[in-house]
N, CA, C and O atoms as a GROMACS GRO file, in nm:
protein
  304
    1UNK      N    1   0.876  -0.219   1.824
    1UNK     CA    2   0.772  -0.241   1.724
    1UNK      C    3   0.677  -0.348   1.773
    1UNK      O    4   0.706  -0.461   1.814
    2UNK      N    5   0.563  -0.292   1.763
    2UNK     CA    6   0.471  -0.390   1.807
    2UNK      C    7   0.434  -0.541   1.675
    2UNK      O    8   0.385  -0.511   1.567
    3UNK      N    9   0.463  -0.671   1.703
    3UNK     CA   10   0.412  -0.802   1.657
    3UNK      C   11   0.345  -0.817   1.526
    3UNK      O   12   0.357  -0.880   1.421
    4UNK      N   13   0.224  -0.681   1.616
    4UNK     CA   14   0.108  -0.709   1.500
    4UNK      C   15   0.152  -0.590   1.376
    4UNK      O   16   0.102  -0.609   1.265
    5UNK      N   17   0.199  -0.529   1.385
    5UNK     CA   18   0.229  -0.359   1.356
    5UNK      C   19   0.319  -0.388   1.210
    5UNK      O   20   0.404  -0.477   1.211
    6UNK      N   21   0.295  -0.308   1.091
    6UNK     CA   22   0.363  -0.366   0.989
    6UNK      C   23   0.498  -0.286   1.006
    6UNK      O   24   0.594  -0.348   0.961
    7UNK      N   25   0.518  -0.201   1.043
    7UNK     CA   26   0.633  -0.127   1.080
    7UNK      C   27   0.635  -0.056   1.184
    7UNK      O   28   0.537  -0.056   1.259
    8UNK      N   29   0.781   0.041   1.220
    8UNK     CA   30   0.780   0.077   1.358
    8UNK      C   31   0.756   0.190   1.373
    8UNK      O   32   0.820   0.256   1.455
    9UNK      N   33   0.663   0.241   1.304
    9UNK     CA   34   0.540   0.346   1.317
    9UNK      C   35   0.435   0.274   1.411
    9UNK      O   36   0.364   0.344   1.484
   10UNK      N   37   0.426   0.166   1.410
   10UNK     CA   38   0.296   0.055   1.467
   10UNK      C   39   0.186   0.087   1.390
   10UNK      O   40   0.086   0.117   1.456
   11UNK      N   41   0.174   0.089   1.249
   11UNK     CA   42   0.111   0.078   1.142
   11UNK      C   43   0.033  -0.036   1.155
   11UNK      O   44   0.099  -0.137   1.130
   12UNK      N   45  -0.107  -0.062   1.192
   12UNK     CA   46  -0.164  -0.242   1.150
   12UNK      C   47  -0.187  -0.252   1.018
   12UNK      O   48  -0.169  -0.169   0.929
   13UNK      N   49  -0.221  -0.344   1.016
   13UNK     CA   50  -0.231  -0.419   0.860
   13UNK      C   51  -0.368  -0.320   0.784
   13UNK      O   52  -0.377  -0.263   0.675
   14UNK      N   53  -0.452  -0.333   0.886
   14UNK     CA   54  -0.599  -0.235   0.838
   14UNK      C   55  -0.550  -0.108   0.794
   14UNK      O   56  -0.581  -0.078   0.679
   15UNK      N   57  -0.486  -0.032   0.854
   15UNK     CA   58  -0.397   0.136   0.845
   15UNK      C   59  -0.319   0.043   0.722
   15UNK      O   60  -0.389   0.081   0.628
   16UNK      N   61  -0.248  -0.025   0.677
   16UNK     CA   62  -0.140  -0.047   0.601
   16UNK      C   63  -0.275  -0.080   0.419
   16UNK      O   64  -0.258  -0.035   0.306
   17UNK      N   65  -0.354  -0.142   0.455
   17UNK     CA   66  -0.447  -0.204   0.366
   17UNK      C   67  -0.532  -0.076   0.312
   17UNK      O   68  -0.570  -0.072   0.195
   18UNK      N   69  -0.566   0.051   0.426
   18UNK     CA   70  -0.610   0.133   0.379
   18UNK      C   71  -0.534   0.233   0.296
   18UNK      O   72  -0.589   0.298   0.207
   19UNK      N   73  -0.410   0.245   0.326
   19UNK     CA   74  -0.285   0.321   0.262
   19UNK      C   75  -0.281   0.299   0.146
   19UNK      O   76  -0.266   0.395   0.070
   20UNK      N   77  -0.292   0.184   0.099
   20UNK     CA   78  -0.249   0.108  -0.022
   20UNK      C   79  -0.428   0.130  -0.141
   20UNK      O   80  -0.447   0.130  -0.263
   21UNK      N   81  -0.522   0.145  -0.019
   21UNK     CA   82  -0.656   0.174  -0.143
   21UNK      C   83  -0.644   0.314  -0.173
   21UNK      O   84  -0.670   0.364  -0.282
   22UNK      N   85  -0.597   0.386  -0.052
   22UNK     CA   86  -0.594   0.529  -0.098
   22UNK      C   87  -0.510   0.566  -0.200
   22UNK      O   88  -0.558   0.642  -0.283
   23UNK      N   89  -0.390   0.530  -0.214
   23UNK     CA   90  -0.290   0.536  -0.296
   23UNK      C   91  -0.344   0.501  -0.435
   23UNK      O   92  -0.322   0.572  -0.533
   24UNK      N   93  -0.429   0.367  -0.438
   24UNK     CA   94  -0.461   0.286  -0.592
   24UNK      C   95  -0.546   0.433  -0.622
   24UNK      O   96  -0.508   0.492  -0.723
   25UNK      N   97  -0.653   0.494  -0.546
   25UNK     CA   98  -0.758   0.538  -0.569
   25UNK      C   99  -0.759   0.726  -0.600
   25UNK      O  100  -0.829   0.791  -0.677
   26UNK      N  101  -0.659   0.766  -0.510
   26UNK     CA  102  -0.590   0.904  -0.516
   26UNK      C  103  -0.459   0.904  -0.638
   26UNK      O  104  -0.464   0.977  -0.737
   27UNK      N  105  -0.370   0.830  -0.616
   27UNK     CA  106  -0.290   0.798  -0.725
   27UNK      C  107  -0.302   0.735  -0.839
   27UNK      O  108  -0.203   0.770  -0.904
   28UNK      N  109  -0.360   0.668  -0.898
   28UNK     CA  110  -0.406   0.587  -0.979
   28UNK      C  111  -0.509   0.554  -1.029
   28UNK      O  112  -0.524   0.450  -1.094
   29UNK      N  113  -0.612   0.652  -1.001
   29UNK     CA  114  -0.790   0.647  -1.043
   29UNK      C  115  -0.791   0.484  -1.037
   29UNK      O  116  -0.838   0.452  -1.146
   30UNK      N  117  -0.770   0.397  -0.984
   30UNK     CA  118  -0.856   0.277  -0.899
   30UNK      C  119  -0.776   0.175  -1.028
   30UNK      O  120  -0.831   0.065  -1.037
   31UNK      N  121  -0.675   0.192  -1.112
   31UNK     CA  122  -0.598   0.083  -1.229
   31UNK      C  123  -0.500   0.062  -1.125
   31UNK      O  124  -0.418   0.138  -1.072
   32UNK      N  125  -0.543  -0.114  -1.104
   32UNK     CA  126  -0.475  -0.196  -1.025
   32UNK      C  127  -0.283  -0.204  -1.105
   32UNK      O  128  -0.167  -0.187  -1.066
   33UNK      N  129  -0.360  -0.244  -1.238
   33UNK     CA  130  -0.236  -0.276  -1.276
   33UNK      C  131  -0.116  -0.130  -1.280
   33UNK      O  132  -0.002  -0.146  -1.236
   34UNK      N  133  -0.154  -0.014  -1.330
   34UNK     CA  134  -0.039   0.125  -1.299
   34UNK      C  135  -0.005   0.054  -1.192
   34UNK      O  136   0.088  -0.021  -1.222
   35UNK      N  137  -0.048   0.038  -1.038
   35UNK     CA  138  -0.034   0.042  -0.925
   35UNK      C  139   0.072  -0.047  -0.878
   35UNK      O  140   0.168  -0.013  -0.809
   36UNK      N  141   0.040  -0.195  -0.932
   36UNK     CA  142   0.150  -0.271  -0.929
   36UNK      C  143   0.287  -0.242  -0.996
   36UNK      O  144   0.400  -0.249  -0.948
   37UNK      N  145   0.248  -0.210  -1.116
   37UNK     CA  146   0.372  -0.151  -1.179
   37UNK      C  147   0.445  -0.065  -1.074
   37UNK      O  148   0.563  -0.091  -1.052
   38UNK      N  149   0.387   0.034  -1.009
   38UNK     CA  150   0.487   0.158  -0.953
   38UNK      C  151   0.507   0.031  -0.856
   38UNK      O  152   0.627   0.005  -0.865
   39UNK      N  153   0.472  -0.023  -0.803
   39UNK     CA  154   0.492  -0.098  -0.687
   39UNK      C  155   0.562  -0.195  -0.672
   39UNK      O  156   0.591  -0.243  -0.563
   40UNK      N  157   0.590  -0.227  -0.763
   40UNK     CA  158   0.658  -0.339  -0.840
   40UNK      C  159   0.625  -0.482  -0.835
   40UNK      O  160   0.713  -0.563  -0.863
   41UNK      N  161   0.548  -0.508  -0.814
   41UNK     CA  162   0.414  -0.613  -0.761
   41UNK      C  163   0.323  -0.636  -0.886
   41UNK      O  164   0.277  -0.562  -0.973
   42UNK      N  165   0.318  -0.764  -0.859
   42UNK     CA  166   0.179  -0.785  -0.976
   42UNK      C  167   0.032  -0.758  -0.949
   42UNK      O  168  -0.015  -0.725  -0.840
   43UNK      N  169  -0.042  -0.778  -1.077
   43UNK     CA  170  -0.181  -0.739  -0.995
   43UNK      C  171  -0.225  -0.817  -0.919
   43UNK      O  172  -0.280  -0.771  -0.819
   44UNK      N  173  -0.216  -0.970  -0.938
   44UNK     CA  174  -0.270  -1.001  -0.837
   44UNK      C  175  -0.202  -1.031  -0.715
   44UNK      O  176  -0.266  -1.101  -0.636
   45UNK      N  177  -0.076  -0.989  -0.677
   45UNK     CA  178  -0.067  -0.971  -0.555
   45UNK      C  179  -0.094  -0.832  -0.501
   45UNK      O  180  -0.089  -0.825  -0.379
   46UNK      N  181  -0.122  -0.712  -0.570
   46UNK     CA  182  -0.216  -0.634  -0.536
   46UNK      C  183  -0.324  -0.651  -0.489
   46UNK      O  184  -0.355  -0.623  -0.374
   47UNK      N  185  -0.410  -0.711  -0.593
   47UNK     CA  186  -0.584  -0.742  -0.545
   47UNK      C  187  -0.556  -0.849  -0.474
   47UNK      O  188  -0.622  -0.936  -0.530
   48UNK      N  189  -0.487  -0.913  -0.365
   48UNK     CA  190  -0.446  -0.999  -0.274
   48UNK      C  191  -0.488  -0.903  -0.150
   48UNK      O  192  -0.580  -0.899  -0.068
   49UNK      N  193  -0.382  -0.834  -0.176
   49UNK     CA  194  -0.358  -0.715  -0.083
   49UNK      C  195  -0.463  -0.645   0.001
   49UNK      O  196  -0.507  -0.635   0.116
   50UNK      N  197  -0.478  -0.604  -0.122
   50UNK     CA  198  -0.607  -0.513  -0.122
   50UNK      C  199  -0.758  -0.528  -0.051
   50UNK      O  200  -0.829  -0.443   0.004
   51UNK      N  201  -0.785  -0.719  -0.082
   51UNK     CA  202  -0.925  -0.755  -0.030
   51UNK      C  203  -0.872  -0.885   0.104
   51UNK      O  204  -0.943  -0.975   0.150
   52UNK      N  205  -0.710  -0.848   0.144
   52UNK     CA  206  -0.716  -0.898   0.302
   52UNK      C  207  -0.653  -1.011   0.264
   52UNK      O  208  -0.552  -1.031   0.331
   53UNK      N  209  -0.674  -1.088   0.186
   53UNK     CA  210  -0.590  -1.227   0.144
   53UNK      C  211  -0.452  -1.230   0.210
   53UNK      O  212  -0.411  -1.343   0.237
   54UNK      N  213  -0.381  -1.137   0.236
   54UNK     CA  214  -0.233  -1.131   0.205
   54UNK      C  215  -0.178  -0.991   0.285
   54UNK      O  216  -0.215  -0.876   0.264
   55UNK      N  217  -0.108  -1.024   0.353
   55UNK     CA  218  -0.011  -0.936   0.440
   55UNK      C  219   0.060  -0.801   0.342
   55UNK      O  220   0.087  -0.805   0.222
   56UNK      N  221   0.077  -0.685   0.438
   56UNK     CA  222   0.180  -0.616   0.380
   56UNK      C  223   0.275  -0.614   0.438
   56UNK      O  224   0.270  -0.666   0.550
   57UNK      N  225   0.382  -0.565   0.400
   57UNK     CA  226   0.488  -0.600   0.460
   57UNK      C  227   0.548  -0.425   0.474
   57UNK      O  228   0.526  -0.343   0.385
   58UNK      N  229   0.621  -0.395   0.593
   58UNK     CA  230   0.740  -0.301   0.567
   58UNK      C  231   0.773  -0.221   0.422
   58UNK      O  232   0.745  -0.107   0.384
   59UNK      N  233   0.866  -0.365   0.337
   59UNK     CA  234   0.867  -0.246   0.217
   59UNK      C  235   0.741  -0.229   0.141
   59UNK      O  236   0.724  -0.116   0.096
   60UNK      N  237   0.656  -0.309   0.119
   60UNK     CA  238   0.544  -0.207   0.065
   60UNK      C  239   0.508  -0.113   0.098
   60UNK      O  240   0.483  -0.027   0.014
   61UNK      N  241   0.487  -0.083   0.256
   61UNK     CA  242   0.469  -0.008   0.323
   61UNK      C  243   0.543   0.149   0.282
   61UNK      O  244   0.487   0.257   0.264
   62UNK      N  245   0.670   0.118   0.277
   62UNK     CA  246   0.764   0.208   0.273
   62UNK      C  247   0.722   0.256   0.089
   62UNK      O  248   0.693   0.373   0.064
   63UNK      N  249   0.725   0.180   0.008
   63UNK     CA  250   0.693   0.225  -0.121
   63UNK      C  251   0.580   0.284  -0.122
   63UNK      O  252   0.576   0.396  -0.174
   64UNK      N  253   0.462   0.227  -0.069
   64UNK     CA  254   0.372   0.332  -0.057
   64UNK      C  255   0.357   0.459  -0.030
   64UNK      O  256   0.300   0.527  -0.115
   65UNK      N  257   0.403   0.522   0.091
   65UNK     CA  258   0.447   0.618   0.126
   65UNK      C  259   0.510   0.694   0.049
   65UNK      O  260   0.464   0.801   0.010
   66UNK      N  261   0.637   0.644   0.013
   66UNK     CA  262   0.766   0.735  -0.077
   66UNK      C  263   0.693   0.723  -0.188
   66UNK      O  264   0.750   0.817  -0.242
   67UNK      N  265   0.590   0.678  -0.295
   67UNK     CA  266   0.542   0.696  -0.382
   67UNK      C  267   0.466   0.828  -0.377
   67UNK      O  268   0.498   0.925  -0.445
   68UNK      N  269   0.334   0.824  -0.269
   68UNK     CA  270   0.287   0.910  -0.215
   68UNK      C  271   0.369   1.069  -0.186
   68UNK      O  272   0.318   1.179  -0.205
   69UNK      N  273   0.473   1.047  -0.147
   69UNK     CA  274   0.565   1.162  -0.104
   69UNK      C  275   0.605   1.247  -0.228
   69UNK      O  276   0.612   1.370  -0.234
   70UNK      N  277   0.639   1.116  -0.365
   70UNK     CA  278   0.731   1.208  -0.436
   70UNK      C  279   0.605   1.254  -0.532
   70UNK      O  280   0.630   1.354  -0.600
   71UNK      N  281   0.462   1.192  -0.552
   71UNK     CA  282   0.400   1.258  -0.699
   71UNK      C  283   0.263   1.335  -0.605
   71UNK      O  284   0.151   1.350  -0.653
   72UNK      N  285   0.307   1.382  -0.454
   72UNK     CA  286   0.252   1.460  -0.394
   72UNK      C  287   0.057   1.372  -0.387
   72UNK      O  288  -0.041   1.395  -0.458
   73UNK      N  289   0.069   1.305  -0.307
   73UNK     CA  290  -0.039   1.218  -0.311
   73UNK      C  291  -0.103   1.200  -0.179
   73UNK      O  292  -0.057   1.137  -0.083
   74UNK      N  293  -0.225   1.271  -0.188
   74UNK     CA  294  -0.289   1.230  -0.037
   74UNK      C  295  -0.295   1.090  -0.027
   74UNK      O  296  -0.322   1.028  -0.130
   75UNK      N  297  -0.269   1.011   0.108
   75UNK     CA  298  -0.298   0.907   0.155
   75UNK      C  299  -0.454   0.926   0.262
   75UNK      O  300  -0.536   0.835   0.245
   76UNK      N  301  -0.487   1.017   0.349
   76UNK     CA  302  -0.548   1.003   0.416
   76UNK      C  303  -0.680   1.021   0.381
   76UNK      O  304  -0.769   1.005   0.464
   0.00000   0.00000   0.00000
C-alpha cells in the first residue's frame, strides 16, 4: 500500500474525497446530515471531509463503498 493511498486499492485522498461527494450527491440528494447518519459520522466531520479539512480514512472508505454496494449506488 502506497503512504499516500487511503487503502490498498491505492485510493488517494482526492479519489477517496470524490467517492464520498458522489455518494452524498447520488445517494443522498446532497443532505449532509442522512449521510453522516449512514456513515456514522457527524455532519461536521462530514463537511470536514468533504471541503479537504480532514483525512479519510480506510473505514470510511470501506463504508462508503459497502453503502454504495448494498442500496445499488453509482459512485463514479
Amino acid at each position: 500500500m502506497n503512504k499516500n493511498s487511503v487503502d490498498d486499492q491505492n485510493t488517494s485522498q482526492n479519489e477517496a474525497r470524490q467517492l464520498l461527494e458522489n455518494l452524498s450527491q447520488n445517494g443522498f440528494n446532497g443532505d449532509i446530515d442522512k449521510l453522516a447518519l449512514a456513515l456514522g459520522r457527524t455532519k461536521p466531520e462530514i463537511e470536514d471531509l468533504l471541503s479537504g479539512n480532514n483525512d479519510l480514512d480506510n473505514d470510511l472508505l470501506v463504508k462508503i463503498r459497502g453503502i454504495a454496494e448494498e442500496r445499488q449506488i453509482n459512485l463514479e
